[in-house]
PyMOL Python script that loads the backbone (N, CA, C, O; Angstrom):
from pymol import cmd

cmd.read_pdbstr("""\
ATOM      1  N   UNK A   1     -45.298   5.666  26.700  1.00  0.00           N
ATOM      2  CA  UNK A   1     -45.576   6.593  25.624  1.00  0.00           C
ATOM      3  C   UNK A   1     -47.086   6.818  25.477  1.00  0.00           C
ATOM      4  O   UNK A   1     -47.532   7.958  25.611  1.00  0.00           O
ATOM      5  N   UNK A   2     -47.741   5.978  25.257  1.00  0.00           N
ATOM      6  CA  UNK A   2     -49.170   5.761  25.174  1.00  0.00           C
ATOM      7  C   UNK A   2     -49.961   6.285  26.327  1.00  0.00           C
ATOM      8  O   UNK A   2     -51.115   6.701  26.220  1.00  0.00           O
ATOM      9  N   UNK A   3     -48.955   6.220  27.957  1.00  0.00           N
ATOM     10  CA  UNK A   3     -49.738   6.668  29.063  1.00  0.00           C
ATOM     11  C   UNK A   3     -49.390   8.637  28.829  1.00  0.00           C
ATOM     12  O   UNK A   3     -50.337   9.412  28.960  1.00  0.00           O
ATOM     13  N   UNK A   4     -48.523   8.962  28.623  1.00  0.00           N
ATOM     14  CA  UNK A   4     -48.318  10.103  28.707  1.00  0.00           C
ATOM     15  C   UNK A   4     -49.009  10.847  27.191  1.00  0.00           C
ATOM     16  O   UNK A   4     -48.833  12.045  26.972  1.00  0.00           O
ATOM     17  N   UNK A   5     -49.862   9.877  26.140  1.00  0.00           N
ATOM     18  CA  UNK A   5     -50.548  10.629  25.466  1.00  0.00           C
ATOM     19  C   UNK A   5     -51.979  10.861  25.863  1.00  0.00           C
ATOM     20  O   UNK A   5     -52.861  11.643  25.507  1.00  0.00           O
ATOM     21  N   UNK A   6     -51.881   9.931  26.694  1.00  0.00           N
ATOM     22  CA  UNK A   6     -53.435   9.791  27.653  1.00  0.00           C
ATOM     23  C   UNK A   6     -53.756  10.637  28.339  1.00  0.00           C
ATOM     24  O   UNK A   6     -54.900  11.070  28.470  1.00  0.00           O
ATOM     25  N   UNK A   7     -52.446  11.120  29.066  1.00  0.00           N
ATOM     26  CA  UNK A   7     -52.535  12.489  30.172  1.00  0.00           C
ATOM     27  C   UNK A   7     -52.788  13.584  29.343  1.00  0.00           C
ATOM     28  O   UNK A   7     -53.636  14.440  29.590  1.00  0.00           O
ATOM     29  N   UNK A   8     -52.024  13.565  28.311  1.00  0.00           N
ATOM     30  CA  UNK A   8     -52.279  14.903  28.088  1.00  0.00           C
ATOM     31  C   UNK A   8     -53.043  15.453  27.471  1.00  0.00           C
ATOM     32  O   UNK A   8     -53.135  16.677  27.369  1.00  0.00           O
ATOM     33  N   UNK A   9     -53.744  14.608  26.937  1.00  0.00           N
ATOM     34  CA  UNK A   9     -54.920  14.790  26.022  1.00  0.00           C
ATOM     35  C   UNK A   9     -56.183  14.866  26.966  1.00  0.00           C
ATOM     36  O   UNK A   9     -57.137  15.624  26.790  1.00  0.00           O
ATOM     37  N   UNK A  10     -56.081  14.222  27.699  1.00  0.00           N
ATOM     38  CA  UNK A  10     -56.964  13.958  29.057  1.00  0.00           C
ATOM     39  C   UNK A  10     -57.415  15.973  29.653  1.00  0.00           C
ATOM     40  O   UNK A  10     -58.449  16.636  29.562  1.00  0.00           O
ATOM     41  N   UNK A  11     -55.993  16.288  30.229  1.00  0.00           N
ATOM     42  CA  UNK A  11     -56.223  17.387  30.321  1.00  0.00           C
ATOM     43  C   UNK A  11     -56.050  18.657  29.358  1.00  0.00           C
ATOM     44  O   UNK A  11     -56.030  19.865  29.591  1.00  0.00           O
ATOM     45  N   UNK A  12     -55.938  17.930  28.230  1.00  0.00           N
ATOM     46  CA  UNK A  12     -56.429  19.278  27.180  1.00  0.00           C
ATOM     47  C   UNK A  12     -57.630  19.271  27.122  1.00  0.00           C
ATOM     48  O   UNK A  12     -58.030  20.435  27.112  1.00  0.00           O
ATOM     49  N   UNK A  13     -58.295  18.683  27.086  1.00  0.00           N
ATOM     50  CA  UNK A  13     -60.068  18.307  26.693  1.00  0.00           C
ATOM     51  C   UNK A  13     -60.547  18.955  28.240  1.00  0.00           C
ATOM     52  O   UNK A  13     -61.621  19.555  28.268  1.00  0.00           O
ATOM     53  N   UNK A  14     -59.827  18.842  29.388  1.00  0.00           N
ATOM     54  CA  UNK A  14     -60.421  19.624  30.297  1.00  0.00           C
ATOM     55  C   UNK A  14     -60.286  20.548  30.482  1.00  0.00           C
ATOM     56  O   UNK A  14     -61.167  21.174  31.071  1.00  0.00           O
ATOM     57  N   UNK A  15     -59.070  21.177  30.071  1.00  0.00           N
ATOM     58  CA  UNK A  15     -58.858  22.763  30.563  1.00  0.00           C
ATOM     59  C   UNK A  15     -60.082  23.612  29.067  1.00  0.00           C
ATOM     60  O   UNK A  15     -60.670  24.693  29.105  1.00  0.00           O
ATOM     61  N   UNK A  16     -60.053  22.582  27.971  1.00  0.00           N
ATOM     62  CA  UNK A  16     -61.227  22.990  26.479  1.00  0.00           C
ATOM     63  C   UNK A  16     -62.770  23.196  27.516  1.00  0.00           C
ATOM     64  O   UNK A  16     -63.356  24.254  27.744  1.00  0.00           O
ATOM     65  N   UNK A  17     -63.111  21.878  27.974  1.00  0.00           N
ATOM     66  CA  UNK A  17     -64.343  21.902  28.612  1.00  0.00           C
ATOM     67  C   UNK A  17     -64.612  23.017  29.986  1.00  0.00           C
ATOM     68  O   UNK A  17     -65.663  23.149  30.613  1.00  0.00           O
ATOM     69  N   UNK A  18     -63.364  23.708  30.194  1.00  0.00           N
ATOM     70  CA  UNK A  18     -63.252  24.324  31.356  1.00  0.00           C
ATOM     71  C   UNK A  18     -63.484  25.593  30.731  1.00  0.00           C
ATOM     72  O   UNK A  18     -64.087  26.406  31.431  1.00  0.00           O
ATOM     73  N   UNK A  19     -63.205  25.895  29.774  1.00  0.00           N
ATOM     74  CA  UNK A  19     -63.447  27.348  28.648  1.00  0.00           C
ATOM     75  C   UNK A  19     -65.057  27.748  27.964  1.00  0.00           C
ATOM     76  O   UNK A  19     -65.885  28.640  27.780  1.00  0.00           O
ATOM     77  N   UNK A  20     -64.797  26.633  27.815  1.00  0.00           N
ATOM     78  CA  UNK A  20     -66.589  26.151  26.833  1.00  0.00           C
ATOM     79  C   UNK A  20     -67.787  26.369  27.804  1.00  0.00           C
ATOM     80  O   UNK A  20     -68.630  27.264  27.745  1.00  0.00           O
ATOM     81  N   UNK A  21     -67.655  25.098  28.944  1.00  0.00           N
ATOM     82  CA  UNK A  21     -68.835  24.953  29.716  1.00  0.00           C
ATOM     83  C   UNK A  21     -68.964  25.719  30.679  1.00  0.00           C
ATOM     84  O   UNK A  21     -69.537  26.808  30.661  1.00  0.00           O
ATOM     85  N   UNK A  22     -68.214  24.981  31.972  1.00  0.00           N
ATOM     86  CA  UNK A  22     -68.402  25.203  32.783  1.00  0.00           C
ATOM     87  C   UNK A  22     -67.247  25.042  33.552  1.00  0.00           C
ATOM     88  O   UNK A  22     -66.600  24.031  33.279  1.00  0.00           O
ATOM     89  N   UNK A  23     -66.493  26.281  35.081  1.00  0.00           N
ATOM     90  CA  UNK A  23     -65.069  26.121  35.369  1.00  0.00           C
ATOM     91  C   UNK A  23     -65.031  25.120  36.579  1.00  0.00           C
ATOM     92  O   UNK A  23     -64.137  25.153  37.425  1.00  0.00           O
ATOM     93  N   UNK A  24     -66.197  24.120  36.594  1.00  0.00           N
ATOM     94  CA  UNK A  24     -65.874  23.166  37.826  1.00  0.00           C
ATOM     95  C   UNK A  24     -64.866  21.825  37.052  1.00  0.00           C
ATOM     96  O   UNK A  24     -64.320  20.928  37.694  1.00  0.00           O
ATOM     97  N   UNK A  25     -64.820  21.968  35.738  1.00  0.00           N
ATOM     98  CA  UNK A  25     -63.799  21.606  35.237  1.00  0.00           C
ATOM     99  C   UNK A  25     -62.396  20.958  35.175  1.00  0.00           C
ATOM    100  O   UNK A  25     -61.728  19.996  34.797  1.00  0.00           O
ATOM    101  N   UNK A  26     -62.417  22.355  35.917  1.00  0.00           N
ATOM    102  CA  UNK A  26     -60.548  23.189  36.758  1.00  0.00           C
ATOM    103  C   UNK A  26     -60.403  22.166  37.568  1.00  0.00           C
ATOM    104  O   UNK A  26     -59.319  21.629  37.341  1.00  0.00           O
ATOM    105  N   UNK A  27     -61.179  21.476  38.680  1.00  0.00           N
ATOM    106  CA  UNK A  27     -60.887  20.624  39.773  1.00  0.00           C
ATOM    107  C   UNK A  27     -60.387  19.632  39.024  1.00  0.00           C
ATOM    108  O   UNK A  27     -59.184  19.784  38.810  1.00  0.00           O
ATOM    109  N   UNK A  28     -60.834  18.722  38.569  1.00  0.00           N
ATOM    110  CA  UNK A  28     -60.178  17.426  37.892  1.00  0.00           C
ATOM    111  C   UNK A  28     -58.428  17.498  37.561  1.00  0.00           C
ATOM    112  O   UNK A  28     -57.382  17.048  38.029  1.00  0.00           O
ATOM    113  N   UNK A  29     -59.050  18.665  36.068  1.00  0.00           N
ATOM    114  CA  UNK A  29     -57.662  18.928  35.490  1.00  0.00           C
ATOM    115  C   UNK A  29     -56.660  19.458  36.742  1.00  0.00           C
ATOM    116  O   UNK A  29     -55.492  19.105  36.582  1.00  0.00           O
ATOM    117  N   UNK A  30     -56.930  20.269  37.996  1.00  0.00           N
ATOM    118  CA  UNK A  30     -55.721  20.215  38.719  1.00  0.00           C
ATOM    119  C   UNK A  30     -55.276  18.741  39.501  1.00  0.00           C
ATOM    120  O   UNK A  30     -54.070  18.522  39.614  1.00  0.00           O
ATOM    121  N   UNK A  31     -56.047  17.951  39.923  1.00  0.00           N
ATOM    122  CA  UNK A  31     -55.646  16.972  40.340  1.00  0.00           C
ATOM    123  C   UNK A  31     -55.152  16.061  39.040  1.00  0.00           C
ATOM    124  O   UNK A  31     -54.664  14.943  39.199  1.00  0.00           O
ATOM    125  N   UNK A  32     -55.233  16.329  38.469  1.00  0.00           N
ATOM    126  CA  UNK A  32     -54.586  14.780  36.799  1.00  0.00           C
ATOM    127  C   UNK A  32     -53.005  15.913  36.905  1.00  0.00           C
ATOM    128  O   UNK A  32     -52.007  15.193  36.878  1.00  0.00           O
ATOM    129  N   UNK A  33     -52.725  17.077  36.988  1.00  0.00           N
ATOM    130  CA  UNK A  33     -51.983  17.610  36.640  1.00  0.00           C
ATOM    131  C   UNK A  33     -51.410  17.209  38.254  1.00  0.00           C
ATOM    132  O   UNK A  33     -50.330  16.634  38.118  1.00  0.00           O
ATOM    133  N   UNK A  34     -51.644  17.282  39.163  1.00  0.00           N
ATOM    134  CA  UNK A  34     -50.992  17.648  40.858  1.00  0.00           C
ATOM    135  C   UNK A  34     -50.346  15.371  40.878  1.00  0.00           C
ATOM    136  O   UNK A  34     -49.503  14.783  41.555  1.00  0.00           O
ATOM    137  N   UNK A  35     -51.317  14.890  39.783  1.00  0.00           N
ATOM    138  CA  UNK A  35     -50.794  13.300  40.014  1.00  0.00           C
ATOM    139  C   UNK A  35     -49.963  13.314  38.918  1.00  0.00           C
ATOM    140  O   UNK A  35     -48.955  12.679  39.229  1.00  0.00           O
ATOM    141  N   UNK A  36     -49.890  13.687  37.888  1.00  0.00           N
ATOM    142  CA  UNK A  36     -49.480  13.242  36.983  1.00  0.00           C
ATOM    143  C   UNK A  36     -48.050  14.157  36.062  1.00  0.00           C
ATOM    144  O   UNK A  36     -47.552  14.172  34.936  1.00  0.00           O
ATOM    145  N   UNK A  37     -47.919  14.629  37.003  1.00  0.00           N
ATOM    146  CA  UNK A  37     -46.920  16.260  36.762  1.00  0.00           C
ATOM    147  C   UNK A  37     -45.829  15.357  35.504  1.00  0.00           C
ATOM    148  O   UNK A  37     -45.525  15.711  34.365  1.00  0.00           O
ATOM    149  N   UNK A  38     -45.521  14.357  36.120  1.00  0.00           N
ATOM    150  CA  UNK A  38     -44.327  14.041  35.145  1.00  0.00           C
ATOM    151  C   UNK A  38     -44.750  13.459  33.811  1.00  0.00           C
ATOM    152  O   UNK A  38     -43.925  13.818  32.971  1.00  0.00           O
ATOM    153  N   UNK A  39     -45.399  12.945  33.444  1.00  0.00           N
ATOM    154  CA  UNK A  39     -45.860  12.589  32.360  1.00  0.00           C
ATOM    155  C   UNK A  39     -46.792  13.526  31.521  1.00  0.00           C
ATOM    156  O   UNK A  39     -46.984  13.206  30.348  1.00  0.00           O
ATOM    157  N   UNK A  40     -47.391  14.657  32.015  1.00  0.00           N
ATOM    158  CA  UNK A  40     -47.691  15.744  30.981  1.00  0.00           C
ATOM    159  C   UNK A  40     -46.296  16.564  31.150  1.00  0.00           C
ATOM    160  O   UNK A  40     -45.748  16.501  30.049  1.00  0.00           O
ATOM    161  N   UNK A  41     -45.907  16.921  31.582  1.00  0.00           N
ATOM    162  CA  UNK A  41     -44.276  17.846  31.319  1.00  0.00           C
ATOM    163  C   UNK A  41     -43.332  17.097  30.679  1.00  0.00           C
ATOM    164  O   UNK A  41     -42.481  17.630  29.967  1.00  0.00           O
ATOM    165  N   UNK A  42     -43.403  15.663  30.894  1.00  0.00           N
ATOM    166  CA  UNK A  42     -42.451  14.866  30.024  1.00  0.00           C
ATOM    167  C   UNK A  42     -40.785  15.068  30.941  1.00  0.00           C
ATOM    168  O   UNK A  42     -39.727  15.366  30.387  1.00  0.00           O
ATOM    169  N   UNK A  43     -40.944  14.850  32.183  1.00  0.00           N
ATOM    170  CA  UNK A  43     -39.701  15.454  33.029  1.00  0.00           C
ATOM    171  C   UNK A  43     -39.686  13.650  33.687  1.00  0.00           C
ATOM    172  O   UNK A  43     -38.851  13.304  34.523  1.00  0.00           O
TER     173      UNK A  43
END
""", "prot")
cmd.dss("prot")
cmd.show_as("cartoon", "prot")
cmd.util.cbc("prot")
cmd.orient("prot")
């Protein structure tokens, strides 16, 4: 429970920092999303 609030908060704050700053961003958040598919979708 605790890991899948980690993810997703993880990549909300990046796709935020990806809007705000700067879009090198995007790289991270696709790899947390390409590892972590099941625990931010909750599948």
């Amino acid at each position: 429970m605790l890991h899948r609030y980690i993810v997703r908060s993880v990549i909300v704050s990046l796709l935020l920092l990806t809007m705000t700053v700067n879009v090198l961003y995007i790289l991270p958040m696709i790899v947390l999303l390409n590892t972590h598919f099941h625990e931010f979708f909750g599948r």
